[in-house]
PDB file of N, CA, C and O in Angstrom, chain B, residues numbered from 101:
ATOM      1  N   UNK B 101     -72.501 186.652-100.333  1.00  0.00           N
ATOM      2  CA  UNK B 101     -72.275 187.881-101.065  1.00  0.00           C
ATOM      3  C   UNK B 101     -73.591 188.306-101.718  1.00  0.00           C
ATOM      4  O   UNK B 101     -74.361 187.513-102.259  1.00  0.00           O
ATOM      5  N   UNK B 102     -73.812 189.814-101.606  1.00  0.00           N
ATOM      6  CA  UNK B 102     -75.394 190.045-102.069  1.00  0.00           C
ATOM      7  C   UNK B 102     -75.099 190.344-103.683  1.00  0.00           C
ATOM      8  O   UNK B 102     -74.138 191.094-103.855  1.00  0.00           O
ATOM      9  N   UNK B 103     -75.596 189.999-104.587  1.00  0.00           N
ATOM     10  CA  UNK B 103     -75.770 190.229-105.990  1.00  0.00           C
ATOM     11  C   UNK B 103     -76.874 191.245-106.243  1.00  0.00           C
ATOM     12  O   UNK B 103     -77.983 191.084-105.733  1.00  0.00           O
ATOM     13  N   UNK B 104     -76.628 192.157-106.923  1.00  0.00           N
ATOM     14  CA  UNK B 104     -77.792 193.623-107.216  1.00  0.00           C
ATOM     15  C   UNK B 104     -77.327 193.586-108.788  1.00  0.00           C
ATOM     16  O   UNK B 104     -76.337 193.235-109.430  1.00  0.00           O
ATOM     17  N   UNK B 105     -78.725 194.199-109.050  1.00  0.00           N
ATOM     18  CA  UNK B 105     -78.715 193.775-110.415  1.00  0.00           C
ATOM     19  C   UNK B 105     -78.197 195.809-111.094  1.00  0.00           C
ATOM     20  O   UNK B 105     -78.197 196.819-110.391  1.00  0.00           O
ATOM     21  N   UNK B 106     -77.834 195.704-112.636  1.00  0.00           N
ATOM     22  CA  UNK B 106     -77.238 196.563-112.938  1.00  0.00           C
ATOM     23  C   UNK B 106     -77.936 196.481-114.421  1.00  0.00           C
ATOM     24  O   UNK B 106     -78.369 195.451-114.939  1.00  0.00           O
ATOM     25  N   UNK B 107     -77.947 197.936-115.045  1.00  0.00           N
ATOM     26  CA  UNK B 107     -78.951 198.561-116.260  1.00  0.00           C
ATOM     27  C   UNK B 107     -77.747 198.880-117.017  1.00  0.00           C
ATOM     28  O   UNK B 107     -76.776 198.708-116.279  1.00  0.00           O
ATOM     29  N   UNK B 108     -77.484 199.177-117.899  1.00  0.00           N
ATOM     30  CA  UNK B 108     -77.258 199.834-118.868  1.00  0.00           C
ATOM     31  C   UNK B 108     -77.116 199.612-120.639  1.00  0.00           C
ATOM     32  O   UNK B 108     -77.649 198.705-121.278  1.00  0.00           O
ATOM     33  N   UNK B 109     -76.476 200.422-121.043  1.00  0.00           N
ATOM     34  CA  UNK B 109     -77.487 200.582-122.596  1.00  0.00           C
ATOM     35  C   UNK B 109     -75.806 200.018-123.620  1.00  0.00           C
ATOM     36  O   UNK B 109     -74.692 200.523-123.485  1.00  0.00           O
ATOM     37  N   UNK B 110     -76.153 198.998-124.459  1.00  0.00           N
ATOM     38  CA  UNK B 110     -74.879 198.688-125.521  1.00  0.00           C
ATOM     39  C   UNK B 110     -75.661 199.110-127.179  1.00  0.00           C
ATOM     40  O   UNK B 110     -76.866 199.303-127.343  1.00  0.00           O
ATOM     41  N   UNK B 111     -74.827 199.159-128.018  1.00  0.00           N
ATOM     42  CA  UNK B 111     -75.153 198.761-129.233  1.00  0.00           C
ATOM     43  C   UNK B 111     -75.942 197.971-129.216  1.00  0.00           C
ATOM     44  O   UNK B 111     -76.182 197.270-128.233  1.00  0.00           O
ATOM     45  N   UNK B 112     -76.669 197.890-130.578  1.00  0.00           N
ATOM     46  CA  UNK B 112     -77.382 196.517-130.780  1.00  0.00           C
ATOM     47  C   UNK B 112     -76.839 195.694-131.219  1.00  0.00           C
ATOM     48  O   UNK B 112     -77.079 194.520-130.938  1.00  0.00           O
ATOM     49  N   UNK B 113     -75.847 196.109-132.129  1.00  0.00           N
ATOM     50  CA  UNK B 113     -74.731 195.190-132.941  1.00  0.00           C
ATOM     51  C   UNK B 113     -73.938 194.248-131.904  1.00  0.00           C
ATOM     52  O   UNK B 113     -73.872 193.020-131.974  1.00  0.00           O
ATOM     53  N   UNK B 114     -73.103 195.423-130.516  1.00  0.00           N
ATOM     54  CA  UNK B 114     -72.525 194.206-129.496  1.00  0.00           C
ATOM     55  C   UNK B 114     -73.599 193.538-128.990  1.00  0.00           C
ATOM     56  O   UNK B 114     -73.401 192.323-128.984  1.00  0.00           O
ATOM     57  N   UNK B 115     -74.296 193.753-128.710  1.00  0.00           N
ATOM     58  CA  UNK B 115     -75.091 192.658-128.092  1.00  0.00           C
ATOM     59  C   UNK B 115     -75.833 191.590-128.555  1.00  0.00           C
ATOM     60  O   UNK B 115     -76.560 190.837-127.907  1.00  0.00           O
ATOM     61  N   UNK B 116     -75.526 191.594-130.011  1.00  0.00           N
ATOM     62  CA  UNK B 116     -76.376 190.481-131.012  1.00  0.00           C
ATOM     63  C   UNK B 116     -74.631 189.529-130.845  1.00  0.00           C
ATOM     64  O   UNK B 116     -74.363 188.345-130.638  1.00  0.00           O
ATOM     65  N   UNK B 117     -73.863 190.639-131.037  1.00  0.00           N
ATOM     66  CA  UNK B 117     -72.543 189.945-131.007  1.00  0.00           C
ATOM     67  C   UNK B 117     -71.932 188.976-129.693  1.00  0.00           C
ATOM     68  O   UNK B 117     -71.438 187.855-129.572  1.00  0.00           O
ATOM     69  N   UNK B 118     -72.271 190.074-128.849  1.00  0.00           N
ATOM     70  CA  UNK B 118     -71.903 189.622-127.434  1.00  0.00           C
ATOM     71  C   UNK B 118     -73.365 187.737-127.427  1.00  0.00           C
ATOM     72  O   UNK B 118     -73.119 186.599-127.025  1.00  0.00           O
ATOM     73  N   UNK B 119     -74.299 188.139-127.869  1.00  0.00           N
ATOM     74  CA  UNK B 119     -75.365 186.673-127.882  1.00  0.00           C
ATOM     75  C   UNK B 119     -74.483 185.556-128.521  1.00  0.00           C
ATOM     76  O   UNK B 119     -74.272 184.535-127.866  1.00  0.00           O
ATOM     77  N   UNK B 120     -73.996 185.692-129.683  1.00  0.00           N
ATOM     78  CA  UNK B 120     -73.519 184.676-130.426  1.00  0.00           C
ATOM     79  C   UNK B 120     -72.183 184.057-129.652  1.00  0.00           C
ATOM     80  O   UNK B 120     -71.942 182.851-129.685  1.00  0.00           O
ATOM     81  N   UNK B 121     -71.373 184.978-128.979  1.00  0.00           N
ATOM     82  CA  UNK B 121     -70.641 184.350-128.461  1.00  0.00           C
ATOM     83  C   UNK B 121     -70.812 183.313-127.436  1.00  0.00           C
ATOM     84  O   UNK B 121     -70.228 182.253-127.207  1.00  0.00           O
ATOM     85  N   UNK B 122     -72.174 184.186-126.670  1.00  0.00           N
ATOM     86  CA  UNK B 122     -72.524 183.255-125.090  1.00  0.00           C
ATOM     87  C   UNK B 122     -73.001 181.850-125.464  1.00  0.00           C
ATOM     88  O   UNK B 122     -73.070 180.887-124.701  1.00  0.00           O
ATOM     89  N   UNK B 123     -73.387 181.897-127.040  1.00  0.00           N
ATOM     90  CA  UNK B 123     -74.106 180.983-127.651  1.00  0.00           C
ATOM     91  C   UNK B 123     -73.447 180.047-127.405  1.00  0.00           C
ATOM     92  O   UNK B 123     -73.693 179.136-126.614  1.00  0.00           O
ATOM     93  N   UNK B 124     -72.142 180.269-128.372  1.00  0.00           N
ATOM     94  CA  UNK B 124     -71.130 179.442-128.896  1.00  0.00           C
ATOM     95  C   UNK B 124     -70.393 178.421-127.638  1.00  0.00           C
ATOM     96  O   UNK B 124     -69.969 177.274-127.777  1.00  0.00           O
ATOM     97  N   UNK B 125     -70.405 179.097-126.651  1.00  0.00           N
ATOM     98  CA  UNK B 125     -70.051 178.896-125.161  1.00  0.00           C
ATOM     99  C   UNK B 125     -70.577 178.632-123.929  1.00  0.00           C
ATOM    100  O   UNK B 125     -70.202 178.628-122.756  1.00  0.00           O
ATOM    101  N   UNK B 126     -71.717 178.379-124.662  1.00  0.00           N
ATOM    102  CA  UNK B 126     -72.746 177.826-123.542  1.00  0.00           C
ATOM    103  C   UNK B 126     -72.815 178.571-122.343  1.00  0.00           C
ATOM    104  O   UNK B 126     -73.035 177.941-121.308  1.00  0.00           O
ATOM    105  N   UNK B 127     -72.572 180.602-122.257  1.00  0.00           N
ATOM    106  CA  UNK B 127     -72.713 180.939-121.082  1.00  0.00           C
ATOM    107  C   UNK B 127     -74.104 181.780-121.545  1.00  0.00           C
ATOM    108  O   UNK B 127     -74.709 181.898-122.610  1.00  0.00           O
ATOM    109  N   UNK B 128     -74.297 182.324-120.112  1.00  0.00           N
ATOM    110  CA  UNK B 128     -75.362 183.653-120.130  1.00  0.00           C
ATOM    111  C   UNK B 128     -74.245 185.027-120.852  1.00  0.00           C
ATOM    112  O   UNK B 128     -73.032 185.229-120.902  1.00  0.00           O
ATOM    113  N   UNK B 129     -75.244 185.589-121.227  1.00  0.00           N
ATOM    114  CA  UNK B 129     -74.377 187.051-121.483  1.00  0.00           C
ATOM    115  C   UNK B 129     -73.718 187.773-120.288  1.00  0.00           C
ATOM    116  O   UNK B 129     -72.757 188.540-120.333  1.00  0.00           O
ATOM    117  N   UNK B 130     -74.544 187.308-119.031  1.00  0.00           N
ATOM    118  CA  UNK B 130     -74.448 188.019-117.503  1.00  0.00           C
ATOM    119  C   UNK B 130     -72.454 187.188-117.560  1.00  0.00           C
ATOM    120  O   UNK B 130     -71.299 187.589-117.702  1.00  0.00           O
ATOM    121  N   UNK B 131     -72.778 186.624-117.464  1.00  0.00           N
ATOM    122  CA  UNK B 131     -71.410 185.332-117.221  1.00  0.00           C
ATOM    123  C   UNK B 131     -70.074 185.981-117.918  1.00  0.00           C
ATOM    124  O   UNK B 131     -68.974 186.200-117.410  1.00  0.00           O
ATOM    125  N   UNK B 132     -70.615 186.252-119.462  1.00  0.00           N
ATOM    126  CA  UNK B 132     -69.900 186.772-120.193  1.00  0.00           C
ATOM    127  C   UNK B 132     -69.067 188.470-119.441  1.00  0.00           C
ATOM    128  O   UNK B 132     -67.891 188.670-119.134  1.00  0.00           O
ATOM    129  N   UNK B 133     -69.914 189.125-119.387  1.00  0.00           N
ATOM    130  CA  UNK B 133     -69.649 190.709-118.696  1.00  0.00           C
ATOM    131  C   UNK B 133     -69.074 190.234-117.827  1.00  0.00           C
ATOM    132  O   UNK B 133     -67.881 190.109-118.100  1.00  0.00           O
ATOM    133  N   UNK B 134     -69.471 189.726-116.409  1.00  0.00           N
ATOM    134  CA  UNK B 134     -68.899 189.410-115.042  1.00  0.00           C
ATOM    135  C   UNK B 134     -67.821 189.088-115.268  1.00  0.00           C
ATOM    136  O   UNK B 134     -67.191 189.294-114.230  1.00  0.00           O
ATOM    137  N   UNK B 135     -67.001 188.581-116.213  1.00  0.00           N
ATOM    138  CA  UNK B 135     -66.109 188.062-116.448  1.00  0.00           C
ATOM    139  C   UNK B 135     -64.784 188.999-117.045  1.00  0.00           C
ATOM    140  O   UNK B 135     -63.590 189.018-116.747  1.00  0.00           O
ATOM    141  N   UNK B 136     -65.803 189.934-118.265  1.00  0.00           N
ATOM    142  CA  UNK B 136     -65.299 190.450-118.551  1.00  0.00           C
ATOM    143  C   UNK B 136     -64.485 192.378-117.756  1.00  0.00           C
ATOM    144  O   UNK B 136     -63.451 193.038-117.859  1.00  0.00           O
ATOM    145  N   UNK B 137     -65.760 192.453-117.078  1.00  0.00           N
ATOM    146  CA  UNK B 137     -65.391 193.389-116.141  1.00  0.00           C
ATOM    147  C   UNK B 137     -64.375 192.848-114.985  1.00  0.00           C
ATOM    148  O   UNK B 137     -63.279 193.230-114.575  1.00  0.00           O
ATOM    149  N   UNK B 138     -65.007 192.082-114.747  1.00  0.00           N
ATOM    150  CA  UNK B 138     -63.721 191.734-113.462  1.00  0.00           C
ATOM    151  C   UNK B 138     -62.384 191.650-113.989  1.00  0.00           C
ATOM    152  O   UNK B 138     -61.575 192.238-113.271  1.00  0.00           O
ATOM    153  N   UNK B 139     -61.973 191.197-114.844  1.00  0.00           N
ATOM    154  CA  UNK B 139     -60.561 191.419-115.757  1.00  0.00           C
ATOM    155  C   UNK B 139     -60.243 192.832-115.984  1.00  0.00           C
ATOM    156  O   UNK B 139     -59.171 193.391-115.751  1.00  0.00           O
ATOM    157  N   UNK B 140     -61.159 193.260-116.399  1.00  0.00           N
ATOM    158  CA  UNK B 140     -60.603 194.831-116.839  1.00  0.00           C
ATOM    159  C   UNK B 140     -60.295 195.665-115.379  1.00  0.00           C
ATOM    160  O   UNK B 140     -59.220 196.160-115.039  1.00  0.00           O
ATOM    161  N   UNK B 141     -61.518 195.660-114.666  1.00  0.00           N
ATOM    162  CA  UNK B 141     -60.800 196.067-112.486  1.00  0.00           C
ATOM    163  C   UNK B 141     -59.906 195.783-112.420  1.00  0.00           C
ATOM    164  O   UNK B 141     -58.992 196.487-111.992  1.00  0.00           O
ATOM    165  N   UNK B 142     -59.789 194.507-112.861  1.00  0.00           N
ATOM    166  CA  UNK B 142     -57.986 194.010-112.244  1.00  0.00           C
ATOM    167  C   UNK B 142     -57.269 194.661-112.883  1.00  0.00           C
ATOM    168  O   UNK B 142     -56.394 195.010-112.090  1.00  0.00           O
ATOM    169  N   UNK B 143     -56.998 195.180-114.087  1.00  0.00           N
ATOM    170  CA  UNK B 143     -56.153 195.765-114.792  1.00  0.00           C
ATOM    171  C   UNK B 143     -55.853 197.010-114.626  1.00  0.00           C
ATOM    172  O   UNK B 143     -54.714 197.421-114.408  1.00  0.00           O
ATOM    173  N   UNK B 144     -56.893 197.718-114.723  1.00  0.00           N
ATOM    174  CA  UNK B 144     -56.762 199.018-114.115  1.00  0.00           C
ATOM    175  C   UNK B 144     -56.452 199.231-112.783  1.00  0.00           C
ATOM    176  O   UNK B 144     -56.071 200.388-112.602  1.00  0.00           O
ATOM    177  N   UNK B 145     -56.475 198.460-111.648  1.00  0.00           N
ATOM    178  CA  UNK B 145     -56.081 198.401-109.955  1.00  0.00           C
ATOM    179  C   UNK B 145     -54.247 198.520-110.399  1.00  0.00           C
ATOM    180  O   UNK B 145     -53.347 199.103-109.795  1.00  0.00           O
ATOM    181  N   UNK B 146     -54.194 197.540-111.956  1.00  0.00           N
ATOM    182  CA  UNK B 146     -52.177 197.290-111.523  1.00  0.00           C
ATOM    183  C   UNK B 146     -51.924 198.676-112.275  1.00  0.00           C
ATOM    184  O   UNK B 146     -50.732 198.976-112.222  1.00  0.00           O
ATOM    185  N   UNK B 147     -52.714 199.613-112.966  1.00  0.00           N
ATOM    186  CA  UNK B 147     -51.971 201.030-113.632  1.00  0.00           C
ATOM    187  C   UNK B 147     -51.557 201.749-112.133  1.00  0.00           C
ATOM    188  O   UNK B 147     -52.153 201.589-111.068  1.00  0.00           O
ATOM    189  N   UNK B 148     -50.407 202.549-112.376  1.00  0.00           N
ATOM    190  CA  UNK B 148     -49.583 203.406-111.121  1.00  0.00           C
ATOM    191  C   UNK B 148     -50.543 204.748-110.902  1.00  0.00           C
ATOM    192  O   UNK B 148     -50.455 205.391-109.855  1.00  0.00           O
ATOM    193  N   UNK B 149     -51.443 205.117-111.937  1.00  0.00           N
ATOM    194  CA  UNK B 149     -52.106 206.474-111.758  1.00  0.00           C
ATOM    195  C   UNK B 149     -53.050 205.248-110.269  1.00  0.00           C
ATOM    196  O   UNK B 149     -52.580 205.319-109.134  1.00  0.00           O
ATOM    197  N   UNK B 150     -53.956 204.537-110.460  1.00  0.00           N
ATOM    198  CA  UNK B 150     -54.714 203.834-109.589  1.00  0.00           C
ATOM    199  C   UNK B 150     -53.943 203.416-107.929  1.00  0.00           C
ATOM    200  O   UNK B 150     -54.334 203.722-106.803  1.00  0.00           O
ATOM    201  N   UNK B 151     -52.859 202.699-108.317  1.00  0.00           N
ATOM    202  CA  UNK B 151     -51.739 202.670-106.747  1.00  0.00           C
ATOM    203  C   UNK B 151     -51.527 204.148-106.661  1.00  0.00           C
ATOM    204  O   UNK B 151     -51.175 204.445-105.520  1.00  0.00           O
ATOM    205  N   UNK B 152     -51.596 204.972-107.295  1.00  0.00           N
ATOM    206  CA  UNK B 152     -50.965 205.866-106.222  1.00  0.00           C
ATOM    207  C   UNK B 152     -51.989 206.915-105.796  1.00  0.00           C
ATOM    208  O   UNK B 152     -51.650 207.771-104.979  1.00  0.00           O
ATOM    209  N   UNK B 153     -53.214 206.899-106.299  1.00  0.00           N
ATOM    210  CA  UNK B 153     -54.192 207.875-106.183  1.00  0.00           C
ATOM    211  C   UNK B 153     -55.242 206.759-105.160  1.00  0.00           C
ATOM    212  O   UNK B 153     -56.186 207.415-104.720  1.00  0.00           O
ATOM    213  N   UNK B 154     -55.280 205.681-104.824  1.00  0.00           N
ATOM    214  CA  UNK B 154     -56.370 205.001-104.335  1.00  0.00           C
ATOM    215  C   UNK B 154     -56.691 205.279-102.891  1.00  0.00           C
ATOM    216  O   UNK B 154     -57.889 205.287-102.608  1.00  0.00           O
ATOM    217  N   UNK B 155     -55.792 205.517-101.894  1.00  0.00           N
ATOM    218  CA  UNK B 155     -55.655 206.045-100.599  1.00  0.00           C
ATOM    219  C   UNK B 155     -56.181 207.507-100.628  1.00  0.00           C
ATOM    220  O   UNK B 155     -56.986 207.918 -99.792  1.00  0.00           O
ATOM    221  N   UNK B 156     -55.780 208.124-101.441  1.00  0.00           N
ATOM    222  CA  UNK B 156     -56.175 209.530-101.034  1.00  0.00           C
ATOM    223  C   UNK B 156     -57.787 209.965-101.514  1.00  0.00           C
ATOM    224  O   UNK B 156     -58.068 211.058-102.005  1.00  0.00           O
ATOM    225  N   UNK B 157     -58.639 208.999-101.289  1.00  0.00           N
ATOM    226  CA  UNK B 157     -60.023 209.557-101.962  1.00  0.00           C
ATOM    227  C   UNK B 157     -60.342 210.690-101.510  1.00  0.00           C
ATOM    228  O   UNK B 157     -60.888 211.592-102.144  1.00  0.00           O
ATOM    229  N   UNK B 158     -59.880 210.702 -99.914  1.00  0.00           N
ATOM    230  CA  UNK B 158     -60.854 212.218 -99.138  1.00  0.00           C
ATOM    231  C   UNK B 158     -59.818 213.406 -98.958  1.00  0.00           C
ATOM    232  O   UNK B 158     -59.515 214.263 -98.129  1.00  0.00           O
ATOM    233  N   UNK B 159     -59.454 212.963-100.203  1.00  0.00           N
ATOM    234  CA  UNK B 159     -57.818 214.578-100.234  1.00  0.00           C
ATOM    235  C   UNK B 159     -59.509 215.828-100.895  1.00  0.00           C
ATOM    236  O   UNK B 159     -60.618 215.691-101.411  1.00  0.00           O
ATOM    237  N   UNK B 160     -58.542 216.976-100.356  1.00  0.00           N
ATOM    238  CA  UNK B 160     -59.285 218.171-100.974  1.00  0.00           C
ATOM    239  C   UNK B 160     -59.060 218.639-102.146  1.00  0.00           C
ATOM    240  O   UNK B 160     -58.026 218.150-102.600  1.00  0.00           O
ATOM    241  N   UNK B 161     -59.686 219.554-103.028  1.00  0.00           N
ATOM    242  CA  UNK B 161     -59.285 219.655-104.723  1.00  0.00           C
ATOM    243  C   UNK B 161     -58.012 219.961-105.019  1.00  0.00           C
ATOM    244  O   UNK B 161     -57.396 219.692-106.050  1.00  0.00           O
ATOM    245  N   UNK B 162     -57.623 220.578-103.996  1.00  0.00           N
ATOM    246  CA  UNK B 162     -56.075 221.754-104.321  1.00  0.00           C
ATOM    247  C   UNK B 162     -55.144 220.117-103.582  1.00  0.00           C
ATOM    248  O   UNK B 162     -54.044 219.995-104.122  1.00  0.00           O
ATOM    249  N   UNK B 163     -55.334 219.394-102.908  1.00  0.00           N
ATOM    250  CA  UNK B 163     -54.177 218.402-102.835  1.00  0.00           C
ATOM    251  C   UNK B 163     -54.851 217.096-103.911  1.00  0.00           C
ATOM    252  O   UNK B 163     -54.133 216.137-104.196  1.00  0.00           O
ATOM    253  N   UNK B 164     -56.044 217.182-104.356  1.00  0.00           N
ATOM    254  CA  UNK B 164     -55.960 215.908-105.822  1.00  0.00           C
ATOM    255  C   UNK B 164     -55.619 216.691-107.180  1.00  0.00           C
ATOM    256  O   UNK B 164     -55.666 216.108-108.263  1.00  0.00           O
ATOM    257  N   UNK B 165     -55.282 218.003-107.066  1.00  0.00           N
ATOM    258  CA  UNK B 165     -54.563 218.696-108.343  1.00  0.00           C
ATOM    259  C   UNK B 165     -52.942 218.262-107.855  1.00  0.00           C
ATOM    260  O   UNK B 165     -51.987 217.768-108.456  1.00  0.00           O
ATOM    261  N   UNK B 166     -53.099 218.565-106.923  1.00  0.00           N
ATOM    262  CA  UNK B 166     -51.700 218.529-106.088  1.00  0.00           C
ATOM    263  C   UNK B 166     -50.667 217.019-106.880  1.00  0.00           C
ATOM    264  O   UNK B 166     -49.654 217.081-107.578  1.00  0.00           O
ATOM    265  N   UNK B 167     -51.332 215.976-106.472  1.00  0.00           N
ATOM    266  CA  UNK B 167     -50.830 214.789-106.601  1.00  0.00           C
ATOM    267  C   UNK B 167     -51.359 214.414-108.141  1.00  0.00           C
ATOM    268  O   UNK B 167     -50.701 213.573-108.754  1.00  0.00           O
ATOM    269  N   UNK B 168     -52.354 214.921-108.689  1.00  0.00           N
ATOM    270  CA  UNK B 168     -52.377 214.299-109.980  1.00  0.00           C
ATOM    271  C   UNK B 168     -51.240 215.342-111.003  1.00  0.00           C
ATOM    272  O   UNK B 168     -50.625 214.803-111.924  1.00  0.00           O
ATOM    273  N   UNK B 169     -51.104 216.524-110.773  1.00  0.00           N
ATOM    274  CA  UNK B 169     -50.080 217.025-111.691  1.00  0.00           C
ATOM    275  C   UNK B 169     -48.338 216.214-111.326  1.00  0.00           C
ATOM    276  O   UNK B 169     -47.443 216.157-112.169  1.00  0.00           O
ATOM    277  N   UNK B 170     -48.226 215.658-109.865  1.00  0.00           N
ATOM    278  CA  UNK B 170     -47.283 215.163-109.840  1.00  0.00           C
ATOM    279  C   UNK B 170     -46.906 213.543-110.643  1.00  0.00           C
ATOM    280  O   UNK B 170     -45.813 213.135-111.034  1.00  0.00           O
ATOM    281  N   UNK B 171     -48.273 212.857-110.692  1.00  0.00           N
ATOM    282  CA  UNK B 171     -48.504 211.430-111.255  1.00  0.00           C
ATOM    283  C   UNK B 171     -47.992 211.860-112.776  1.00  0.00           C
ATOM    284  O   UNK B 171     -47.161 211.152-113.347  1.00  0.00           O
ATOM    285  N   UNK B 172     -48.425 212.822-113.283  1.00  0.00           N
ATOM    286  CA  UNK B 172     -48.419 213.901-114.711  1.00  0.00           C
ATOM    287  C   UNK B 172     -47.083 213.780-115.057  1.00  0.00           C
ATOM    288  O   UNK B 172     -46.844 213.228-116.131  1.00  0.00           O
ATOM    289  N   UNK B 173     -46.335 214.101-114.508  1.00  0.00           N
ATOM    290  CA  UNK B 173     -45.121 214.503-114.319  1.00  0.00           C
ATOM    291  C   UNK B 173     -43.971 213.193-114.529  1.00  0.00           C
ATOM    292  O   UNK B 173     -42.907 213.155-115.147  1.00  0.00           O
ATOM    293  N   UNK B 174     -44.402 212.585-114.053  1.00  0.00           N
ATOM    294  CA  UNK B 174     -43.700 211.070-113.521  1.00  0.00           C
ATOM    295  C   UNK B 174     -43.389 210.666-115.110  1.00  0.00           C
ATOM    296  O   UNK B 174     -44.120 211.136-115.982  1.00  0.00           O
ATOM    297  N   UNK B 175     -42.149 209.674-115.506  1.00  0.00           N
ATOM    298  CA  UNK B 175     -42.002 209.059-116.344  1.00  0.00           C
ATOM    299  C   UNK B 175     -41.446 207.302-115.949  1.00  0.00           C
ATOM    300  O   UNK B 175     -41.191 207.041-114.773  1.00  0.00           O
ATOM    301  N   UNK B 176     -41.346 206.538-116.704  1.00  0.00           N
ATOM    302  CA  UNK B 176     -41.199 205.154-116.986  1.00  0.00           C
ATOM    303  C   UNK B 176     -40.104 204.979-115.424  1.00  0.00           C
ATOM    304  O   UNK B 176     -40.287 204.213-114.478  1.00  0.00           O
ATOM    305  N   UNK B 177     -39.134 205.850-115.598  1.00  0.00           N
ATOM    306  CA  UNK B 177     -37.875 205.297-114.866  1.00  0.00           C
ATOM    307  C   UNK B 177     -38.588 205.752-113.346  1.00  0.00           C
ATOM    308  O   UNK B 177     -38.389 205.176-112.277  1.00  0.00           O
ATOM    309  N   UNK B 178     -39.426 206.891-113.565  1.00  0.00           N
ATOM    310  CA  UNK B 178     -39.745 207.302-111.846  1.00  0.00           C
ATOM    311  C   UNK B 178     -41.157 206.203-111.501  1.00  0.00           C
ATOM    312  O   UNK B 178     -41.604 206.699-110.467  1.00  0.00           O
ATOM    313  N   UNK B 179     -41.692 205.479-111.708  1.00  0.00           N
ATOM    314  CA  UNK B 179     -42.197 204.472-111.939  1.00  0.00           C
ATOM    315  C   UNK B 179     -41.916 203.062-111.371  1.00  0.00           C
ATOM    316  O   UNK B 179     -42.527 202.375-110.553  1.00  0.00           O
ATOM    317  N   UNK B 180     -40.477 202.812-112.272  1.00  0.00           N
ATOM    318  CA  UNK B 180     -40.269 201.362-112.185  1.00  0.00           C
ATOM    319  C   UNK B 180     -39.664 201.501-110.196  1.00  0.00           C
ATOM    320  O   UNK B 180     -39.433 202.498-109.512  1.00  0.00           O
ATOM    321  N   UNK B 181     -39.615 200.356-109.941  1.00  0.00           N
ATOM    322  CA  UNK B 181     -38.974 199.412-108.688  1.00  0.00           C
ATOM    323  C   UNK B 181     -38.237 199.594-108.558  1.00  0.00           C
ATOM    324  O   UNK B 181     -37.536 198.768-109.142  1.00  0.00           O
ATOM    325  N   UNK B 182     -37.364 200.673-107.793  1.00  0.00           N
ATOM    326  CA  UNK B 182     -35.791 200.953-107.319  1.00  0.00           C
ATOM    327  C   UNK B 182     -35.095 199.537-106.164  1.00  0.00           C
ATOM    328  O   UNK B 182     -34.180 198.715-106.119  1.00  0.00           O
ATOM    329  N   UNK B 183     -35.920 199.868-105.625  1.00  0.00           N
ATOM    330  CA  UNK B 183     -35.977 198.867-104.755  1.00  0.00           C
ATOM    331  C   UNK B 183     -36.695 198.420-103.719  1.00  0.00           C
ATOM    332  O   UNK B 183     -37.331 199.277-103.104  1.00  0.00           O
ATOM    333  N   UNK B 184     -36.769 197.248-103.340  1.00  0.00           N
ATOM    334  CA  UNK B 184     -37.987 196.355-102.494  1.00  0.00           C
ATOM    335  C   UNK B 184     -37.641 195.853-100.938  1.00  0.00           C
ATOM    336  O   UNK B 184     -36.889 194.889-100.796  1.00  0.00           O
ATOM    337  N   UNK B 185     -38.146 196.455 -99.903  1.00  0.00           N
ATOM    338  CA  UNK B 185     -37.738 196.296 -98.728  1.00  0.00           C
ATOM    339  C   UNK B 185     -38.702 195.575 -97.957  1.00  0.00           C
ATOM    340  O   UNK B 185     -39.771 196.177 -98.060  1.00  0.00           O
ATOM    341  N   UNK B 186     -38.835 194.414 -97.123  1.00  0.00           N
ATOM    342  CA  UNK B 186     -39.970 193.450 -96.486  1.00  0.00           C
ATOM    343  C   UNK B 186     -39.487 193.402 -95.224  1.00  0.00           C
ATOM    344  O   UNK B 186     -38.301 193.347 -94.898  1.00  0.00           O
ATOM    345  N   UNK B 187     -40.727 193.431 -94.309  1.00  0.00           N
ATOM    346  CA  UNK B 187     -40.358 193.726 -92.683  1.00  0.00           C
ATOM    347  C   UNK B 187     -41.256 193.057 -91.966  1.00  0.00           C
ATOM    348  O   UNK B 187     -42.243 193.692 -91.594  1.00  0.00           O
ATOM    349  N   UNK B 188     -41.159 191.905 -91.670  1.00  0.00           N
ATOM    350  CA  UNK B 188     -41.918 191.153 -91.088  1.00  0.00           C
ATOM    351  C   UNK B 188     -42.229 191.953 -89.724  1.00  0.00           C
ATOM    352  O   UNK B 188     -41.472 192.788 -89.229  1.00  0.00           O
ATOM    353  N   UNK B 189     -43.375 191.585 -89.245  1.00  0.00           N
ATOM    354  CA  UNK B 189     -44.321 192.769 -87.840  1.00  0.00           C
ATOM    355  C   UNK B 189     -44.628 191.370 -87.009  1.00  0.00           C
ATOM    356  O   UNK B 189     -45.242 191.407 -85.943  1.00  0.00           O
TER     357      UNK B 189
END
């Protein structure tokens, strides 16, 4: 797997903060983030706006208005698991 390296800008405060922790824990700060981002991807992959918008990247504007006013729309019950059907191929 190729590793590329990545820039960007925190507080000074998190990052004196974010030090003390890696301290405390004997990691790199790198260790710390990697860790911490990859948790948060995962989390956001299980929100329903993400399942249901992830297939359609190469929709056109008028069908990603299309489907995001419908995601909009949606509540808890249109959401949950009606039911679960498995079909072995």
């Amino acid at each position: 797997m190729a590793v590329k390296a990545l820039n960007f800008k925190m507080e000074e405060s998190d990052i004196l903060d974010l030090k003390s922790v890696a301290e405390v824990y004997n990691m790199s700060m790198t260790e710390i983030i990697r860790e911490a981002i990859k948790e948060y991807v995962e989390e956001l992959k299980k929100d329903p706006f993400y399942r249901l918008t992830v297939n359609v990247q190469d929709a056109s504007a008028d069908e990603t208005e299309e489907i995001l006013a419908e995601i909009d729309s949606l509540n808890d019950d249109d959401l949950s698991i009606a039911s679960a059907e498995h079909i072995a191929i």
